[in-house]
VOTI-573433 format. One record per residue (C-alpha): z, y, x; residue in one letter; residue number from 1. Coordinates in nm, 3 decimals, always signed. Layout:
! residues N
+---------+---------+---------+---------+-----+
|      zz |      yy |      xx | residuo | num |
+---------+---------+---------+---------+-----+
|       Z |       Y |       X |       A | NUM |
...
+---------+---------+---------+---------+-----+
***
This chain:
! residues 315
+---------+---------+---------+---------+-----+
|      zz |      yy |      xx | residuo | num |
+---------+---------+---------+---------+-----+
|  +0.000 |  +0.000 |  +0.000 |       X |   1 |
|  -0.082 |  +0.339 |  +0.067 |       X |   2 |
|  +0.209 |  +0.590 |  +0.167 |       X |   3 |
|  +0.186 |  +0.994 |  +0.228 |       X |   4 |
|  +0.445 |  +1.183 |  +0.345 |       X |   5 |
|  +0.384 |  +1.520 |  +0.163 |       X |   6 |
|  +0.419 |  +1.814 |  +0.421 |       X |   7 |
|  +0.712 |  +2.014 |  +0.365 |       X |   8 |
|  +0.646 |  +2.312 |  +0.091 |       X |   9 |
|  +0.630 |  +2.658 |  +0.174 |       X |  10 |
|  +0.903 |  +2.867 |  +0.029 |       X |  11 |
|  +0.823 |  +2.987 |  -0.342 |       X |  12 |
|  +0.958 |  +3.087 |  -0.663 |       X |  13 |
|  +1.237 |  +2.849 |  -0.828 |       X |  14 |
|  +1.031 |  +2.611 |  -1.099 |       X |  15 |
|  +1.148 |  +2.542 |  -1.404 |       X |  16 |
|  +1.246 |  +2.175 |  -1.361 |       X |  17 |
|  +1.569 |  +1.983 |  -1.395 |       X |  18 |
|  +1.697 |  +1.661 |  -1.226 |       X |  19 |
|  +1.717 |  +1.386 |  -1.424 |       X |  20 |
|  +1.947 |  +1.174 |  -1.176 |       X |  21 |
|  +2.236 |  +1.423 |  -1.280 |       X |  22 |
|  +2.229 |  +1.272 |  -1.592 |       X |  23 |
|  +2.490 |  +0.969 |  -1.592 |       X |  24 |
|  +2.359 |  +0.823 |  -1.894 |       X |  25 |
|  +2.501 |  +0.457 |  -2.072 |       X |  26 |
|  +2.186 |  +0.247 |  -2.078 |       X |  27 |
|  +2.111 |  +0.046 |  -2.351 |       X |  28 |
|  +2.025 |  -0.341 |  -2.369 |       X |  29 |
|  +1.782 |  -0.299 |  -2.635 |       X |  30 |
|  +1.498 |  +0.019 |  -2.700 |       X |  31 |
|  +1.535 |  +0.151 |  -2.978 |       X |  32 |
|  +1.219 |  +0.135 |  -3.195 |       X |  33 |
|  +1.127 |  +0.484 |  -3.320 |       X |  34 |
|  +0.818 |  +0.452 |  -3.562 |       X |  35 |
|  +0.542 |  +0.632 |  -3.454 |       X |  36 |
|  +0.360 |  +0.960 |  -3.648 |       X |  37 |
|  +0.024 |  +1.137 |  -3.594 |       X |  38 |
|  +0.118 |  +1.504 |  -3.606 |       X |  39 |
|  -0.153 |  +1.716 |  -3.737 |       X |  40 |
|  -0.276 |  +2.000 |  -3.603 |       X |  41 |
|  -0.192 |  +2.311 |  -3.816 |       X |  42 |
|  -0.474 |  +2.507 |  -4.016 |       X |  43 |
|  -0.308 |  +2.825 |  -3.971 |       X |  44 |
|  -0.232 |  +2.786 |  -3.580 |       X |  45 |
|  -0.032 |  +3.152 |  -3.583 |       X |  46 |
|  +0.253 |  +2.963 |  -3.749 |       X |  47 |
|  +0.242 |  +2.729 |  -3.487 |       X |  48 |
|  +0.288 |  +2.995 |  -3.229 |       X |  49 |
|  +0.556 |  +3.210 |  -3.482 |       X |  50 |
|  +0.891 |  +3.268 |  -3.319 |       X |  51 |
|  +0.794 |  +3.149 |  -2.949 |       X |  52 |
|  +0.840 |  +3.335 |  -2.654 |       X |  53 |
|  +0.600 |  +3.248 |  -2.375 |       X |  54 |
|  +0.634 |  +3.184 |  -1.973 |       X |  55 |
|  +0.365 |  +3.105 |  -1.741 |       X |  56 |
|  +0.319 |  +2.823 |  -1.435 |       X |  57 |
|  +0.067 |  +2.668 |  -1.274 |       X |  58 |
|  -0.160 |  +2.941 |  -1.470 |       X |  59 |
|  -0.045 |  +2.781 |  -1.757 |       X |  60 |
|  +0.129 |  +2.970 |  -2.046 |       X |  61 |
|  +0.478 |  +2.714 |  -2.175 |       X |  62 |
|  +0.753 |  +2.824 |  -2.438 |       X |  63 |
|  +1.041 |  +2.936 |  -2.299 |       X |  64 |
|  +1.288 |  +2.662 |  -2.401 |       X |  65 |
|  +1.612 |  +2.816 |  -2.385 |       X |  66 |
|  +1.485 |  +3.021 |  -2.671 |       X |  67 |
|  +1.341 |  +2.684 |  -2.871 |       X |  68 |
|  +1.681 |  +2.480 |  -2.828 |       X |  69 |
|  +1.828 |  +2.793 |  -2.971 |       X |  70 |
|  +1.592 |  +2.796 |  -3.251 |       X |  71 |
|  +1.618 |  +2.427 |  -3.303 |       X |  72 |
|  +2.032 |  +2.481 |  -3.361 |       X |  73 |
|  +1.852 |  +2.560 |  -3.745 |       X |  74 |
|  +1.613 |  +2.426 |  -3.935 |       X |  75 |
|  +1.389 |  +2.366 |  -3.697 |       X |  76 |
|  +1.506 |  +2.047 |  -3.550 |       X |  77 |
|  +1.513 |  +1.781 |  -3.799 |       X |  78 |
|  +1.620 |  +1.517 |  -3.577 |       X |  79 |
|  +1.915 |  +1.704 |  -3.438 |       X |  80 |
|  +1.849 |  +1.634 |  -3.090 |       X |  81 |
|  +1.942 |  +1.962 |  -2.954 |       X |  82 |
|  +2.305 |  +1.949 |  -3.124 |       X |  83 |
|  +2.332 |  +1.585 |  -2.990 |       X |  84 |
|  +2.256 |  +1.708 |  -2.667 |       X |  85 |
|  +2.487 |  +1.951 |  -2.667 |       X |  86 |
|  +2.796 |  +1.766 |  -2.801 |       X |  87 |
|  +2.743 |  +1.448 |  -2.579 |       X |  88 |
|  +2.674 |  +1.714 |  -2.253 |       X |  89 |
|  +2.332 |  +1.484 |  -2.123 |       X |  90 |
|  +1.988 |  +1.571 |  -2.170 |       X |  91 |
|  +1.928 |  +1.191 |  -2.226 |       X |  92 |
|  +2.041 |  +0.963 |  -2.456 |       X |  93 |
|  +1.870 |  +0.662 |  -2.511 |       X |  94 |
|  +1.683 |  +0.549 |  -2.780 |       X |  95 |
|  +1.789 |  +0.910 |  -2.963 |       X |  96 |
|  +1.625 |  +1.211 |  -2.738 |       X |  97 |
|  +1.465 |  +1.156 |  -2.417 |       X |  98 |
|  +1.434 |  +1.435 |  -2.239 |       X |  99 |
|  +1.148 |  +1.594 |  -2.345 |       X | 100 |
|  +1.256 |  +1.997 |  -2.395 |       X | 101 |
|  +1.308 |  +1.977 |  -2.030 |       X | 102 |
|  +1.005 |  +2.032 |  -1.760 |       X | 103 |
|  +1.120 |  +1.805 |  -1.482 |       X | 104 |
|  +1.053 |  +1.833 |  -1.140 |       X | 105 |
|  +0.813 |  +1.537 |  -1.065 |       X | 106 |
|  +0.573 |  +1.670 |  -1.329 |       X | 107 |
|  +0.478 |  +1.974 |  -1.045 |       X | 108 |
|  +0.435 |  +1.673 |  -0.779 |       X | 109 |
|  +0.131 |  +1.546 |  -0.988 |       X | 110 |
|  +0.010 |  +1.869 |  -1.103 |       X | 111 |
|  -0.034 |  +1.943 |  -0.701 |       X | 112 |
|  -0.185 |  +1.623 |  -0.659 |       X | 113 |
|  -0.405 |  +1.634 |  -0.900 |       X | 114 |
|  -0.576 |  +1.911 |  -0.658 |       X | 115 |
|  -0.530 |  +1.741 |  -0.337 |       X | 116 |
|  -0.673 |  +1.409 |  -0.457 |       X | 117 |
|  -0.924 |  +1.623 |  -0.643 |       X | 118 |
|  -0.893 |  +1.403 |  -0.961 |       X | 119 |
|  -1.170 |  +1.405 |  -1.206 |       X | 120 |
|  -1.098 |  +1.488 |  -1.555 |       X | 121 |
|  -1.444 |  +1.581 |  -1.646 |       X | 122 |
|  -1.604 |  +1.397 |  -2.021 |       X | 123 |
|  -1.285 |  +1.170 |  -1.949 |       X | 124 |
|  -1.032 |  +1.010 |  -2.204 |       X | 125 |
|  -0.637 |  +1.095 |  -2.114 |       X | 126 |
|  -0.296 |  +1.022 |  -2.300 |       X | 127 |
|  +0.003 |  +1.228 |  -2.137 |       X | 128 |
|  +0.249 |  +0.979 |  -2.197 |       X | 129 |
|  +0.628 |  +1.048 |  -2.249 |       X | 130 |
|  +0.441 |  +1.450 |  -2.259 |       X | 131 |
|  +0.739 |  +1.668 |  -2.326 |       X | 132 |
|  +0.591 |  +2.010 |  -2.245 |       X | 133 |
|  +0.237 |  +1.855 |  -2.235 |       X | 134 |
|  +0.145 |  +2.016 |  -1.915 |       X | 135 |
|  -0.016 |  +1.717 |  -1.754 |       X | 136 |
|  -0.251 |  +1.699 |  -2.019 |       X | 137 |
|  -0.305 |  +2.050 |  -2.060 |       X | 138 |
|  -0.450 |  +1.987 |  -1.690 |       X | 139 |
|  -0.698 |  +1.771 |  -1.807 |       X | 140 |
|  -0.776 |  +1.961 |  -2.066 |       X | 141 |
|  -0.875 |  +2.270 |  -1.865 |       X | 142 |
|  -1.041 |  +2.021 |  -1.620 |       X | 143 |
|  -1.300 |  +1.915 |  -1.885 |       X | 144 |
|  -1.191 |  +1.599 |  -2.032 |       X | 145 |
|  -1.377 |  +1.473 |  -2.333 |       X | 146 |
|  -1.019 |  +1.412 |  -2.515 |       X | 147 |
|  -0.659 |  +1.451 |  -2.427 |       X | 148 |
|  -0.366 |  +1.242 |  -2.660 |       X | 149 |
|  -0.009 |  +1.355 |  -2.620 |       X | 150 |
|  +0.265 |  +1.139 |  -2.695 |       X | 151 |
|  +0.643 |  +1.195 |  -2.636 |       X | 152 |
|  +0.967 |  +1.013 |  -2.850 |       X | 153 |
|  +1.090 |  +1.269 |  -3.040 |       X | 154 |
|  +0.890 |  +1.437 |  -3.278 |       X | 155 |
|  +1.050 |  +1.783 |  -3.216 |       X | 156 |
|  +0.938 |  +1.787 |  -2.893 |       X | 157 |
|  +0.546 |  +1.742 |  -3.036 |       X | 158 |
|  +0.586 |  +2.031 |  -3.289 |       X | 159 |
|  +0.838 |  +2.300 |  -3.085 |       X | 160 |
|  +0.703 |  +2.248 |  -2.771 |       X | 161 |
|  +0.390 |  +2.039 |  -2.695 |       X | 162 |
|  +0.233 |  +2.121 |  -3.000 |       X | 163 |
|  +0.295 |  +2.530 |  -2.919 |       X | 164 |
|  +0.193 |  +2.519 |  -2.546 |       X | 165 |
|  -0.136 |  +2.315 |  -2.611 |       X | 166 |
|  -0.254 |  +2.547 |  -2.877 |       X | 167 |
|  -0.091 |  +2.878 |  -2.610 |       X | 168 |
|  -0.323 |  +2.751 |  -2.340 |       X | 169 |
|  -0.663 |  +2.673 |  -2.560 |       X | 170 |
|  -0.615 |  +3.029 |  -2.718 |       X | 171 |
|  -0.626 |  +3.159 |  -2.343 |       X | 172 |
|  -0.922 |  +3.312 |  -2.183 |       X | 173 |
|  -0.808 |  +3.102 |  -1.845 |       X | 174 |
|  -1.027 |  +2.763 |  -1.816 |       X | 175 |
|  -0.936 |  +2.632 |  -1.497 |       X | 176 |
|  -0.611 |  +2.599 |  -1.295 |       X | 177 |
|  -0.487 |  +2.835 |  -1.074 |       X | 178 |
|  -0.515 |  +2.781 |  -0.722 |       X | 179 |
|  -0.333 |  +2.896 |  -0.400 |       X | 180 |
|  -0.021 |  +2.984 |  -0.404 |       X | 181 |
|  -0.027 |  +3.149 |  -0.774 |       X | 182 |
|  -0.026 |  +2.777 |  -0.863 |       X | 183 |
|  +0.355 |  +2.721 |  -0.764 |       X | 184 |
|  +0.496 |  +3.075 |  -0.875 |       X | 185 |
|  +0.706 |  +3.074 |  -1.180 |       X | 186 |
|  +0.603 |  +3.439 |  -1.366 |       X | 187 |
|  +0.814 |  +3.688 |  -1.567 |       X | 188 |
|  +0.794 |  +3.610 |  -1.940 |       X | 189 |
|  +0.469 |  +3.714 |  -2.130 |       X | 190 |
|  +0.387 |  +3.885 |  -2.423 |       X | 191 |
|  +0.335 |  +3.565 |  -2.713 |       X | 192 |
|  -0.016 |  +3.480 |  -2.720 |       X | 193 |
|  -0.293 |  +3.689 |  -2.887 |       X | 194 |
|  -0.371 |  +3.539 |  -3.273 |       X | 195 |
|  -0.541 |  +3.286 |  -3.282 |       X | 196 |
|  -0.869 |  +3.252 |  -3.514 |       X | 197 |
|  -1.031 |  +2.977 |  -3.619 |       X | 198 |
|  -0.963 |  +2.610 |  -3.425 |       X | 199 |
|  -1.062 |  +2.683 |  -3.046 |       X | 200 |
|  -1.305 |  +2.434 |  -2.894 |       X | 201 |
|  -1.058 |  +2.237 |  -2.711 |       X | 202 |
|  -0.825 |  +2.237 |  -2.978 |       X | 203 |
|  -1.026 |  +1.992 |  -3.127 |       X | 204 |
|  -1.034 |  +1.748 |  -2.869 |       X | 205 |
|  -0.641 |  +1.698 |  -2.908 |       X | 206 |
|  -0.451 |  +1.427 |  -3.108 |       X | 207 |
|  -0.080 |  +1.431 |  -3.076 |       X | 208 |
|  +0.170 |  +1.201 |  -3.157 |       X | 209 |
|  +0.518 |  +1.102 |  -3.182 |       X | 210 |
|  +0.761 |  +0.769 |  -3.115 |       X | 211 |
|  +0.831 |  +0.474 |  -2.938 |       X | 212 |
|  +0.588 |  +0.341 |  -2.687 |       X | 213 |
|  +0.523 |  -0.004 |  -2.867 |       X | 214 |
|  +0.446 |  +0.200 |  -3.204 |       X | 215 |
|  +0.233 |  +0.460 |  -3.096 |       X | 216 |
|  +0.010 |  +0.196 |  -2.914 |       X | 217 |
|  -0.023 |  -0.038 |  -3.296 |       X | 218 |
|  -0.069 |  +0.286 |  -3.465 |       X | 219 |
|  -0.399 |  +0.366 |  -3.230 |       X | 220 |
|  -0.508 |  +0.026 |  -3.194 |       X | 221 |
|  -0.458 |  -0.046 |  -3.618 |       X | 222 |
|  -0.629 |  +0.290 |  -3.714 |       X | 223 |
|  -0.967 |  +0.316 |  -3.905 |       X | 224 |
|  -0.994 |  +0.587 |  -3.653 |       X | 225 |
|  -1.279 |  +0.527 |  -3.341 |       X | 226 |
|  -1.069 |  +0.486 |  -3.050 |       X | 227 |
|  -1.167 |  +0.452 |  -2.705 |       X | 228 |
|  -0.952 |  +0.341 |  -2.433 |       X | 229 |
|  -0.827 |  +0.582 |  -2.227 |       X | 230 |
|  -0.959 |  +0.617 |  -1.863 |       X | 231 |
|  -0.692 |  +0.822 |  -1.728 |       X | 232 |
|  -0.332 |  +0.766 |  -1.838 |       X | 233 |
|  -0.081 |  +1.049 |  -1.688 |       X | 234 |
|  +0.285 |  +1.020 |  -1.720 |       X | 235 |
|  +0.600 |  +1.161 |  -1.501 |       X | 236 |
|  +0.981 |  +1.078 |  -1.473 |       X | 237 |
|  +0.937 |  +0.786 |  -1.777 |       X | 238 |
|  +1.052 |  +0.486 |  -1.574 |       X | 239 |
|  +1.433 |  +0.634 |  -1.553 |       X | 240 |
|  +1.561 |  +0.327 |  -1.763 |       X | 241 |
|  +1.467 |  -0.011 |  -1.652 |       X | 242 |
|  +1.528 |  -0.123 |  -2.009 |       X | 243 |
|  +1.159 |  +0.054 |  -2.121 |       X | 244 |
|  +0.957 |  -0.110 |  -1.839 |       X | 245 |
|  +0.838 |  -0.357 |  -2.090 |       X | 246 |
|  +0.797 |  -0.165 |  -2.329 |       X | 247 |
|  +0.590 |  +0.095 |  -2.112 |       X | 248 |
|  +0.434 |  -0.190 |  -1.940 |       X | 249 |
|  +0.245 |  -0.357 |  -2.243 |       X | 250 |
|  +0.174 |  -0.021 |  -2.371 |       X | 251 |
|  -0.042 |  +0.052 |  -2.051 |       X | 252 |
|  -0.192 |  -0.303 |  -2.047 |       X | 253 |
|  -0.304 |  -0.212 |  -2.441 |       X | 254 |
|  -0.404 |  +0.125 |  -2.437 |       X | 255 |
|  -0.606 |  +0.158 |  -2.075 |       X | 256 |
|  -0.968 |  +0.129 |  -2.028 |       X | 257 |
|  -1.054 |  -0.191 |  -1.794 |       X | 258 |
|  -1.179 |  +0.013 |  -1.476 |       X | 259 |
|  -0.885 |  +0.327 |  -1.653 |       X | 260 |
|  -0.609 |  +0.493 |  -1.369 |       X | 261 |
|  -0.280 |  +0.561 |  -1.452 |       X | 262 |
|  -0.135 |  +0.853 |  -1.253 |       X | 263 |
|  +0.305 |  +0.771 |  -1.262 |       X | 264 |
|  +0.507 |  +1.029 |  -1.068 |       X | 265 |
|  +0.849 |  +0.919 |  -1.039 |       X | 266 |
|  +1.187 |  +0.981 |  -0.823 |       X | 267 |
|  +1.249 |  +0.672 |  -0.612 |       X | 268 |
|  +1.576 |  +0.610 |  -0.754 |       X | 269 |
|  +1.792 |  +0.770 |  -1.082 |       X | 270 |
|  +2.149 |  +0.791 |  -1.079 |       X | 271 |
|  +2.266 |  +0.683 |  -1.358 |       X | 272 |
|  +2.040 |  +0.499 |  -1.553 |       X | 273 |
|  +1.931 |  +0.284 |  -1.219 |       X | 274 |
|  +1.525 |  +0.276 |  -1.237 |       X | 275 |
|  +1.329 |  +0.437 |  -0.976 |       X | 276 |
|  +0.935 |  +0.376 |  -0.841 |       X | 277 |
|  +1.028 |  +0.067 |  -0.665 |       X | 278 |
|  +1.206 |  -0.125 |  -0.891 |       X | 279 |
|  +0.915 |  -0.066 |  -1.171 |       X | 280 |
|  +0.657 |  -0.109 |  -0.866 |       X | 281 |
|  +0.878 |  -0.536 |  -0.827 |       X | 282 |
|  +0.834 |  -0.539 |  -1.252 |       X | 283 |
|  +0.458 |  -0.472 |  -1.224 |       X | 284 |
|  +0.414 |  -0.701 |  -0.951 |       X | 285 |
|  +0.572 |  -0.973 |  -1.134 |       X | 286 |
|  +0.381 |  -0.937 |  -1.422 |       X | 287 |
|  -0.003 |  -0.988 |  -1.250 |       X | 288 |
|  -0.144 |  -0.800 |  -1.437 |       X | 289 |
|  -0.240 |  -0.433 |  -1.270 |       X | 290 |
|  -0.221 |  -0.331 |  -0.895 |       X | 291 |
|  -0.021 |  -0.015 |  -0.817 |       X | 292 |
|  -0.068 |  +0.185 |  -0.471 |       X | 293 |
|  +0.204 |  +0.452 |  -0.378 |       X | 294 |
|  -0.049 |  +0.772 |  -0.302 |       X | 295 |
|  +0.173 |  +0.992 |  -0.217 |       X | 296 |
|  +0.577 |  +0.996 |  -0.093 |       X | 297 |
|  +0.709 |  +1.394 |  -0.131 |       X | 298 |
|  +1.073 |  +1.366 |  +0.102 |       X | 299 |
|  +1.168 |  +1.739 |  -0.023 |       X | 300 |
|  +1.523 |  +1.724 |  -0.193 |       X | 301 |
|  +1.534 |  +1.364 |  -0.332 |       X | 302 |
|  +1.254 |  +1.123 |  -0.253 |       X | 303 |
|  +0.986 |  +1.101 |  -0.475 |       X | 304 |
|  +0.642 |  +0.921 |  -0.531 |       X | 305 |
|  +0.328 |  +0.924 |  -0.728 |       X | 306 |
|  +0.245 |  +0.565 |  -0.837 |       X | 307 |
|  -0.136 |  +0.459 |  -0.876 |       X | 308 |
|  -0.191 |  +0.137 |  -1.118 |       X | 309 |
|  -0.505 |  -0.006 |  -1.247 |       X | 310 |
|  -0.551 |  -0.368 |  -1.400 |       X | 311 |
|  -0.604 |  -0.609 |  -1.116 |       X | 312 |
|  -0.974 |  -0.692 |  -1.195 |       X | 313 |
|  -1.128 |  -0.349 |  -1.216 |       X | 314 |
|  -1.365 |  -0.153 |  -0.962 |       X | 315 |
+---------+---------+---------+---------+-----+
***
């Protein structure tokens, strides 16, 4: 296997990530099946965007999320994840919220290697897996693919945050990525985005949904819908618990094309919860079914990698 030490980074603005291994979370035996729901995208997309106040990385615009958990104390959170999170001090608990109104760190690690690498997005299929904040596939998006699915647990996350920053970003007059050192610099908050009128182009080439892995995968795979495997699968800190591996596992097997990438970054190890790269790089392995090469190592604060698995038999 293939290992890069990543050079170290040049001083820049703080990011807004979080660590997850801070978290010391109970694991549980079992995953908790969360039934899985297509969100539609809204007609009127201004109410989409109502009440958010916008930041901007990687040239890309995000909601602030201090000021959705606040909104989500109301109405606006009908799971209740944000109070949950609050009263039981984690920003994980298993099987209930998983961590999506948080951007965490190893999402910037593929973001830059998406550039380094040069990966090709262009007229391809991508599901951001476990998306939270969606940027990964808001990437792709800007890089030309033909289609991007999101997909994270909680269906808050989809409609307060994804949902928002997706339709934020295809409202923008930016198409590509930044580039340089503009790429890694956190900026003041902006102004909320313009109105937007009419579905934008890209828009249109988004499905989004919500749920446990296992579910979302029967709900594409049952639906009347045409659906193409995906060639490019992106997902980032989602193999914390060693308890989903299975789960995540079959849900790659069933949902990527036969010569499809999957792009995993991951810290090496998570306190707390006990998964890490390696110890989902020994469950792959023992299930024959894809290859995985570690592209890249980053040693900066704690050690991290970015994964590369495709089925065993493809080109």
């Amino acid at each position: 296997k293939s290992r890069e030490t990543a050079n170290p980074a040049a001083e820049s603005s703080p990011r807004p990530g979080a660590n997850k291994h801070q978290d010391e979370v109970t694991s549980k035996k079992k995953l908790c099946v969360k039934a899985a729901k297509e969100h539609s995208i809204p007609e009127d997309l201004n109410k989409v965007l109502e009440n958010k106040v916008f930041e901007k990385v990687l040239d890309l615009s995000y909601v602030k999320l201090s000021v959705v958990e606040m909104m989500c104390l109301g109405d606006a959170d009908s799971e209740g994840i944000v109070s949950k999170s609050i009263s039981s001090h984690s920003d994980l608990i298993p099987g209930v919220y998983e961590g999506g109104m948080k951007i965490w760190e190893c999402t910037f690690d593929l973001t830059d290697y998406f550039s380094e690498a040069e990966i090709e997005f262009t007229n391809k299929t991508v599901l951001d897996l476990g998306c939270g904040a969606g940027l990964l596939g808001i990437v792709a998006l800007r890089g030309k693919a033909d289609s991007v699915h999101f997909q994270d647990y909680n269906s808050t996350v989809i409609d307060e945050i994804t949902l928002p920053n997706v339709v934020a970003n295809c409202i923008d007059d930016g198409s590509r990525m930044g580039s340089g050192k503009d790429r890694k610099v956190s900026k003041p908050p902006s102004k909320r985005p313009r109105k937007a009128e009419g579905s934008p182009d890209m828009l249109n080439k988004c499905r989004f949904f919500s749920g446990e892995w296992s579910q979302v995968s029967q709900l594409l795979l049952s639906s009347t819908k045409a659906f193409p495997k995906y060639d490019i699968i992106l997902t980032s800190e989602t193999i914390y618990n060693p308890d989903y591996y299975s789960a995540l596992h079959d849900t790659l097997a069933q949902l990527l094309d036969k010569n499809g990438r999957v792009y995993l970054a991951s810290k090496v190890h998570y306190f707390g919860v006990g998964g890490g790269t390696y110890l989902f790089e020994k469950f792959i392995e023992e299930k024959n079914v894809f290859r995985t090469s570690i592209v890249k190592t980053i040693d900066q604060g704690l050690q991290r990698c970015i994964m590369e698995i495709a089925f065993k038999d493809s080109c």
